[in-house]
N, C-alpha and C positions, 0 to 999 in steps of 0.2 A: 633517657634514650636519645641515640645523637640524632639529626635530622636525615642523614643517610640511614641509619637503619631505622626510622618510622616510614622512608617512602619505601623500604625493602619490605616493612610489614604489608605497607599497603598494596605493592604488586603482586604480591606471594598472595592475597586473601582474594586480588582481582584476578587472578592467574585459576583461581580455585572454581571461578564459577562457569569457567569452561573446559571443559574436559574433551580430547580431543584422542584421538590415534590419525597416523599418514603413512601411506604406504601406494606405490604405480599396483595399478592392474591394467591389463591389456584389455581391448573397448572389447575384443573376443569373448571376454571373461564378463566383462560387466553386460554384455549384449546375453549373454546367459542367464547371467542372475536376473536380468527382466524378463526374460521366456518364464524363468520359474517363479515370478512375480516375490524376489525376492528384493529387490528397487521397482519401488512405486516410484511413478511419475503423477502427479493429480491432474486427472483428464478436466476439470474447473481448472490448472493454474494457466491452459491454455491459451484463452480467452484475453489473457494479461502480457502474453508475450507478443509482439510486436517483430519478430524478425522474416526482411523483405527474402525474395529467391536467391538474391544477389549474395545476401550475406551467410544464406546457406550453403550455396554453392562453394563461395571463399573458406568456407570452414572447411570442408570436403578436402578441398585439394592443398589446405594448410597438412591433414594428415597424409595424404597422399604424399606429398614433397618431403615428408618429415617433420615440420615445423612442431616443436611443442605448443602442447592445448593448455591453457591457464587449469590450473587445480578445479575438482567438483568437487563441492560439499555437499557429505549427506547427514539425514539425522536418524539416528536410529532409535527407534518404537521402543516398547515395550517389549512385541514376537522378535525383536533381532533383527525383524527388516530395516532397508535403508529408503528412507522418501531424501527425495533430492530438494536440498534448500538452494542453492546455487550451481547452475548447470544444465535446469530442465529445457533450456532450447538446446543447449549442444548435444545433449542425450538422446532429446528425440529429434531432431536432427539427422543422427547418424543412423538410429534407430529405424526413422524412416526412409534414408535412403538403401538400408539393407532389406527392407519391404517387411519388417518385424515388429512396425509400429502399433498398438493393441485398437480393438475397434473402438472401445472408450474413449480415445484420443483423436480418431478420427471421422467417425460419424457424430459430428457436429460442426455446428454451423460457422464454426472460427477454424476449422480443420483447411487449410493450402494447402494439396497433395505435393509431394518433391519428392520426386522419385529419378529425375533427371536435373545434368548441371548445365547450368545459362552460361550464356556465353560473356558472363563478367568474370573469366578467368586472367588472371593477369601471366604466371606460368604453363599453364595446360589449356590453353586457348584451343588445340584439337582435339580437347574431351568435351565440348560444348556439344549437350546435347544425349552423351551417355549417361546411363544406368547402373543399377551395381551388376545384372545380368552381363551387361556388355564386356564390364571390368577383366575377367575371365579370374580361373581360379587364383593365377599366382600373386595380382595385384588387391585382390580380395584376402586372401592370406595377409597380405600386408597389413593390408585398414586392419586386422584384428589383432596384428601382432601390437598394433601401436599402441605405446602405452601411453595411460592417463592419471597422473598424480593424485589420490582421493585422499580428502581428510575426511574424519567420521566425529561429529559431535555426541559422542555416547550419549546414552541417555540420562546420565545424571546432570546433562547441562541445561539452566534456568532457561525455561520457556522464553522469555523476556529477554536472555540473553543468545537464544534462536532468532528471535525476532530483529537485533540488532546487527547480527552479523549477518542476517538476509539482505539488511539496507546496505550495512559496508561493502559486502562481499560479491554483490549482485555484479555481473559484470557480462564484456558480451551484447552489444547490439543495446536497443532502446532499454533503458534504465526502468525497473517495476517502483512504482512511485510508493507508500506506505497504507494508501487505501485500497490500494490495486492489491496487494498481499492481503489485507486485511479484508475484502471481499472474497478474494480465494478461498481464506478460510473459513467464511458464511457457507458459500456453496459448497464445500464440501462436507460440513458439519452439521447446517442448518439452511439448509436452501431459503425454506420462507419467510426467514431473518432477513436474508440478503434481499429477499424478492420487497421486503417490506419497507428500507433502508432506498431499495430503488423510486420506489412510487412515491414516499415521500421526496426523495430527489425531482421527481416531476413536476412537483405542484407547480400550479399558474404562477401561484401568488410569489412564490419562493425564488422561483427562477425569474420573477421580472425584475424583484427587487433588487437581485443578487447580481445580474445583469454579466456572468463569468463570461469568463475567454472560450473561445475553443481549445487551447490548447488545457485549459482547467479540466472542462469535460471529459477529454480523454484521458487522464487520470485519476479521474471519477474523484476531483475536488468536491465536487458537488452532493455527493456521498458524505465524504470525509465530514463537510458542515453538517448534513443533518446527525452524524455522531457526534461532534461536537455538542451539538446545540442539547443532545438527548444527557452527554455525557456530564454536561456541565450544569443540568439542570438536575441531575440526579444527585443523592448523597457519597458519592464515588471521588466529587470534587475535592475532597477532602486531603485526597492521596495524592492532590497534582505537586503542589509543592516541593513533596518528595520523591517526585519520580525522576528518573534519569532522563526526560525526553517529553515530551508530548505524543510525540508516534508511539513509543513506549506505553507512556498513560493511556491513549486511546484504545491501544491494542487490548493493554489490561481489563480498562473499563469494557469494553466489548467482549471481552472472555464470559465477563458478569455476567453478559447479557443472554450470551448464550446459554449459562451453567443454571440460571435463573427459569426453572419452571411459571413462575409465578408472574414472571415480569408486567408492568400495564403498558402492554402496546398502545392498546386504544388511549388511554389517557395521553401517553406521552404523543399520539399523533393528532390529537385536538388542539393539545395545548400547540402544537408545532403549524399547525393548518390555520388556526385561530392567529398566529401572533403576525404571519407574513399576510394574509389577509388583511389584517390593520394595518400593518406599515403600509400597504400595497396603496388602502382608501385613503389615510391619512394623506402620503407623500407622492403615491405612484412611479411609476419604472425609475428602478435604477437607485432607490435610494439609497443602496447601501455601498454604491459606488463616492470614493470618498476623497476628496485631496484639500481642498479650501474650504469646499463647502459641500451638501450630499447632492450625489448627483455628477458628479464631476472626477476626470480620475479615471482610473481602474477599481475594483471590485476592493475595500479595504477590509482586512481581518480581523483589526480592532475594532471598526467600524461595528462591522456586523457583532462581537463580543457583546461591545458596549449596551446596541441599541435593539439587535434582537434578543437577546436575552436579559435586556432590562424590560422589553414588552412583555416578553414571556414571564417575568418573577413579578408584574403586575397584571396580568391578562383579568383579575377580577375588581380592579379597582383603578382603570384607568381614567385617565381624561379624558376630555372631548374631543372628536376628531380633529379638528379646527384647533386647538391646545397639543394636540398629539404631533402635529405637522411641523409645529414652533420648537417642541421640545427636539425633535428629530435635527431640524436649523441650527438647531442651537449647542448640541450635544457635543460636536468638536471642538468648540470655543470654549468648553468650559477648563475649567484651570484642573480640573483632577484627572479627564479625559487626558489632556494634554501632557501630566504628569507620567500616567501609566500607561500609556501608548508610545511615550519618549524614546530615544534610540538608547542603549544601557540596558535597557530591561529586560530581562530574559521573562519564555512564555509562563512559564512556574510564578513568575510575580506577577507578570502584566493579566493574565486574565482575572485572578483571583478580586483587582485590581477594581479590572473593568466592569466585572459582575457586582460589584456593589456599585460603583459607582452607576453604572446602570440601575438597579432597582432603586436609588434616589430619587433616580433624574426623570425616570418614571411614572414614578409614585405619583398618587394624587393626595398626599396626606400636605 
């Protein structure tokens, strides 16, 4: 087979795991199909969107003027309904300024009323201030005549390949980072997942050592690490290699977690509470902040691979505290940390990498 038609195989098989129809509906028609709660909007993906008055207003009078609106992607269920994977602030949005937004969406505590446009108009700078009431019927007719380009990811398309064109596709105001979607999906699924995932985020110990940005925070980085850390300490690890991604991997492995009746919370939040507690006494604040030496730097990701999940795959047969502080010192300097932290390495080999090298470096044998 020539090398043109093996890459011809290989689009035609990558073309296969998404499955797609496109076609404009006017916002009239799609403002309908969410009265009949026929497009879900998930009143939890709220919380994750991030768009100011300013740029709701701007989207208003983009359809107002004409201006085309970038494609909404939806995914279609099981029932035939459509939940919106890329779009849900333009939706509700418009949603909300036709005053038909659901209460679900809006009695909570992330819910800004917009029911009126700011005066960051750049074109209709004398609409500052009106409503859809104000609009009167023929301008109102409009907004619904306008149409909106939707693709439908049928539902024969791979979970995992939802997942990815959420991150490509996301578009529109502040960017949904991969744990901000992946909380989404806690709260809507499993709330006391999510709730649980949070608390460990909290811990004293965790958060001194880790020592993140505010801009990490609000992407709930901090989240993201304690699935990490559950993720990679679980038998699940096995799959990273071959995943497409890590956000990928995560996603997956958290799918687990949810699907898992059985799961050991408690265990997995001992062993997690237990290992940042000892870095915390051994080193104290910040030690997994990391450039020359620990401590120093910004918050590093290998860092933390390395040496909290080398405390953790020893938490019963550690060293001394006083011996734990040295290995900790010492841990970037060594010649395999340095190898698998290297630039070249993708995360598929560098963790796999760092997690033994870690349980070594650990180890009290």
């Amino acid at each position: 087979m020539s090398q043109a038609k093996t890459l011809e195989t290989l689009l035609d098989d990558a073309r296969q795991t998404v499955k797609t129809d496109s076609y404009p509906m006017s916002i009239g028609e799609l403002a309908g199909m969410y009265e009949r709660e026929e497009i879900v909007l998930r009143p939890e993906y709220q919380r994750y969107f991030r768009w100011s008055p300013e740029q709701k207003s701007k989207l208003i009078e983009s359809i107002l003027i004409g201006l085309p609106l970038p494609s909404i992607f939806v995914s279609q269920d099981n029932d035939g309904d459509w939940e919106v994977v890329d779009g849900m602030q333009r939706l509700s949005t418009i949603f909300d300024f036709m005053g038909i937004l659901k209460p679900e969406l809006t009695e909570n505590e992330y819910y800004k009323p917009f029911h009126q446009l700011t005066d960051e108009l750049f074109y209709l700078g004398q609409f500052k201030g009106k409503g859809w009431k104000d609009l009167g019927r023929r301008i109102q007719l409009d907004i619904k005549r306008s149409k909106v380009q939707l693709t439908i990811l049928l539902r024969e398309t791979d979970l995992d390949a939802k997942f990815e064109l959420f991150q490509r596709l996301n578009s529109g105001g502040t960017a949904i980072s991969g744990q901000e979607l992946r909380n989404a999906i806690m709260a809507g699924s499993r709330p006391k997942t999510l709730k649980w995932f949070e608390e460990l985020a909290e811990d004293t110990h965790f958060k001194s050592v880790c020592g993140l940005a505010d801009r990490d925070l609000v992407t709930r980085f901090d989240v993201e690490l304690v699935l990490r850390f559950v993720a990679f300490l679980s038998p699940e690890i096995d799959n990273l290699p071959k995943a497409k991604g890590v956000d990928i991997f995560l996603t997956s492995a958290l799918r687990k977690i949810l699907d898992d009746e059985d799961f050991d919370y408690d265990g997995f939040e001992e062993i997690f509470r237990k290992t940042f507690k000892k870095i915390k006494a051994a080193w104290g604040d910040d030690a997994l902040k990391y450039k020359n030496r620990p401590g120093t730097g910004k918050f590093s990701i290998s860092f933390f691979e390395a040496v909290a999940l080398g405390v953790a795959q020893n938490l019963h047969d550690l060293p001394s505290k006083d011996e734990l502080k040295k290995r900790i010192e010492s841990a970037g300097t060594q010649a395999a940390f340095k190898s698998a932290s290297g630039s070249g390495k993708n995360a598929q080999r560098r963790i796999p990498e760092l997690l033994l090298f870690g349980k070594k470096h650990f180890g009290n044998g």
